[in-house]
Every structure is written in C-alpha cells, then in structure tokens.
Kinemage of the C-alpha trace (Angstrom):
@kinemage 1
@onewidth
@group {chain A} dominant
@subgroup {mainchain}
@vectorlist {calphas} color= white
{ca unk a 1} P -25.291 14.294 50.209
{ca unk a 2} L -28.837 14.379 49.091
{ca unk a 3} L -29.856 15.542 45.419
{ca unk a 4} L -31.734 19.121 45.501
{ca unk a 5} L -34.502 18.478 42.871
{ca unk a 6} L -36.908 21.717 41.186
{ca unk a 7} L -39.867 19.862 39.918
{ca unk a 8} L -41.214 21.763 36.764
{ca unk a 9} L -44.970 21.219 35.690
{ca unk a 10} L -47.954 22.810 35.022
{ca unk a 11} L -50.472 20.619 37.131
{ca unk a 12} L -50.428 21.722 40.993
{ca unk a 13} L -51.596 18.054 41.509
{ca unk a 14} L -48.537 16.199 39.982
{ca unk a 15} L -45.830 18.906 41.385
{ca unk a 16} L -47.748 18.016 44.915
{ca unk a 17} L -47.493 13.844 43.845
{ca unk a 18} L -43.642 14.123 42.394
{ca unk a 19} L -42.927 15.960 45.856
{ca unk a 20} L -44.045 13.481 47.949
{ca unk a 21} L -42.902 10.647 46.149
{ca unk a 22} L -39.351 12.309 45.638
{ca unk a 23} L -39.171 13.076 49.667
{ca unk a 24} L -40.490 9.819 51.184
{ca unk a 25} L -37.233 8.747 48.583
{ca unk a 26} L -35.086 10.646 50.476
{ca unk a 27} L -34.239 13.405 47.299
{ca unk a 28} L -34.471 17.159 48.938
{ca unk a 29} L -37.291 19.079 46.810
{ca unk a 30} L -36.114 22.881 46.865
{ca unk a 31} L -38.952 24.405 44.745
{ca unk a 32} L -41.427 24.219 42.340
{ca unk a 33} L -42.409 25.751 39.321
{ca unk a 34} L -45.361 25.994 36.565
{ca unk a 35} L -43.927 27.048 33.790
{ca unk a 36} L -40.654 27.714 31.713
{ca unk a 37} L -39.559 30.985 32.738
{ca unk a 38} L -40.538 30.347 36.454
{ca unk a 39} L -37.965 27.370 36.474
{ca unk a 40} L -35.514 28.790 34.231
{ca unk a 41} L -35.773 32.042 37.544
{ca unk a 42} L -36.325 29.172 40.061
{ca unk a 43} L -32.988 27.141 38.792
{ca unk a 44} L -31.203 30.493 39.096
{ca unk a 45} L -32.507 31.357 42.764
{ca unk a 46} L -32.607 28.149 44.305
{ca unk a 47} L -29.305 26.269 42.199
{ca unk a 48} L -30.708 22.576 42.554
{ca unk a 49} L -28.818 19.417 41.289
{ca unk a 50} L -31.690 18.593 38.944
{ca unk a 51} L -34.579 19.638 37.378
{ca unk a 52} L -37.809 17.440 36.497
{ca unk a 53} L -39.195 18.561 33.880
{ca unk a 54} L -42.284 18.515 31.936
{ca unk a 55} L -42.088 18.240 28.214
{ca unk a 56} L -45.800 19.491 27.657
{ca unk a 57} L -45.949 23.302 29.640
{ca unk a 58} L -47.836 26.279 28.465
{ca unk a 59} L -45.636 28.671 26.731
{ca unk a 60} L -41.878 27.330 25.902
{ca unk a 61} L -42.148 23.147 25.793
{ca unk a 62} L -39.643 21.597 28.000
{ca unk a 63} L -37.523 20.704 25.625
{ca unk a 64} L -36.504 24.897 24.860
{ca unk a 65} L -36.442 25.415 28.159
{ca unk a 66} L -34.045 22.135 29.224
{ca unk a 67} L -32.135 23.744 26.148
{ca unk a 68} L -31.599 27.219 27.833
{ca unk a 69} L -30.917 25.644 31.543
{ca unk a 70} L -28.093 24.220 29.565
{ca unk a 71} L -26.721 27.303 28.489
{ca unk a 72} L -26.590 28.481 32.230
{ca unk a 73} L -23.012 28.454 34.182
{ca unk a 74} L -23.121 25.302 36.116
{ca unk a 75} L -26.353 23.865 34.830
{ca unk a 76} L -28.599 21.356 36.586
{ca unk a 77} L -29.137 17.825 35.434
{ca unk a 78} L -32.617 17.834 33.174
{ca unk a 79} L -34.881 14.658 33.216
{ca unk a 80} L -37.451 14.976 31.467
{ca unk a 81} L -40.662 13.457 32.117
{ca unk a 82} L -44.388 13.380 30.008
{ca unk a 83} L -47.567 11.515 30.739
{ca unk a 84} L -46.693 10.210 26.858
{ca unk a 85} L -43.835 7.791 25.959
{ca unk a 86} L -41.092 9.078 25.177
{ca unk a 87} L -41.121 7.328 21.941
{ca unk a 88} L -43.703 9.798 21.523
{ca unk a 89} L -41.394 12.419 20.678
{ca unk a 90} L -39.321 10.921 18.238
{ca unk a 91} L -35.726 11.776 18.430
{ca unk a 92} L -36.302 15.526 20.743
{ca unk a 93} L -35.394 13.476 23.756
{ca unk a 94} L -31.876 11.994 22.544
{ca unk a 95} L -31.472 14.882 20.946
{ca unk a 96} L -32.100 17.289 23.767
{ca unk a 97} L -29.428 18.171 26.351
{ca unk a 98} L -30.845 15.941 29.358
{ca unk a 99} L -30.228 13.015 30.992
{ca unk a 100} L -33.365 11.339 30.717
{ca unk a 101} L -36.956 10.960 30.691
{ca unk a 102} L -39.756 9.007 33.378
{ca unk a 103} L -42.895 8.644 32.406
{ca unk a 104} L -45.091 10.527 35.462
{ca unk a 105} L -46.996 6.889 35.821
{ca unk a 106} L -43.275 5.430 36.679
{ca unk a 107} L -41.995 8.340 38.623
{ca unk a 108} L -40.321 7.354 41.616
{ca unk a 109} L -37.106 7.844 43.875
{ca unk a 110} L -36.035 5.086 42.098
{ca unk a 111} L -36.408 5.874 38.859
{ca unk a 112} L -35.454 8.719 39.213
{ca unk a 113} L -31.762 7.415 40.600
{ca unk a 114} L -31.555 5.089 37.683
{ca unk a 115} L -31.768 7.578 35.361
{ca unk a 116} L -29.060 9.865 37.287
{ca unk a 117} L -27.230 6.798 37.540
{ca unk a 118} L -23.989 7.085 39.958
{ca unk a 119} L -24.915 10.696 39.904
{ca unk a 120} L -27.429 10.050 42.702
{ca unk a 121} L -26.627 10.210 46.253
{ca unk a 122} L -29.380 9.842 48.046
C-alpha cells in the first residue's frame, strides 16, 4: 500500500517540485492545496495518509492548521516542512501535534519515509 500524501503550500512552484519528487518516490499525491482552509477542506474530501505542510502560509500558519487536522476524526499524519530550520521555530515543532518536519531543500521520498518511519509503505 502506497501513502496518499496532500501537499500544503503557498508557492505553485514547490507544490509542482514536492509532487514530482514525492511520485518518482513512489508516494501517491491526491491533491494540493494553497492555503489553510483549502487543506483543512482538501484533507476532508480527499482523506490522505499525510499531509505536508508548510509552516509559513498566508492566513492561519501551519502550525494552527496541523493543530485543527488533529482535531478531525481519523486525522492524517502532519510533517511539517519550512524553507527555515526548524530550529527556527523554537519549541512550535515538538510542541505541535505532527510527526515531523523536512526542510523543502531536503525534501525527498526518502526523507519523507524516515520521518514516517515504519509508518511508510511505499
């Protein structure tokens, strides 16, 4: 079974990167989104096995909106990732209910099944 990712971010050009990246990897991309309330409707529509998300969107920050996908009945697993470190943020990412964060220059397949750990069956 393949993971069913939503990739979350504001910039066209890294949803269209993270998609290819994440499909030549053999993950299934269901959907996309720009902004929090588009994934927080796209999670509910399309039910994928995790979201990658971007800290920095226009409106709600990923962080509130990795908060509310928690609160959803059967929620996805949230990684989180930022062109900044994640030391960047202090404690918001430990702190925050996900199971992750890449930094986009390190996004890959792989890293992306490290941080899901055994999780990942792709």
């Amino acid at each position: 079974m393949t993971d069913r990712v939503l990739i979350v971010d504001d910039h066209v050009s890294f949803r269209l990167m993270a998609r290819r990246l994440l499909t030549t990897d053999g993950f299934d991309v269901v959907g996309e989104a720009g902004d929090g309330p588009g994934a927080v409707a796209a999670v509910r529509e399309l039910r994928p096995d995790v979201v990658l998300l971007d800290v920095q969107l226009p409106g709600p920050d990923g962080f509130a909106v990795a908060g509310e996908l928690a609160e959803q009945e059967a929620p996805p697993v949230v990684v989180l990732v930022s062109s900044r470190s994640s030391s960047d943020y202090g404690r918001r990412v430990a702190e925050s209910p996900v199971r992750g964060f890449i930094t986009k220059s390190e996004l890959s397949g792989e890293a992306l099944r490290r941080v899901l750990g055994s999780r990942a069956c792709a």
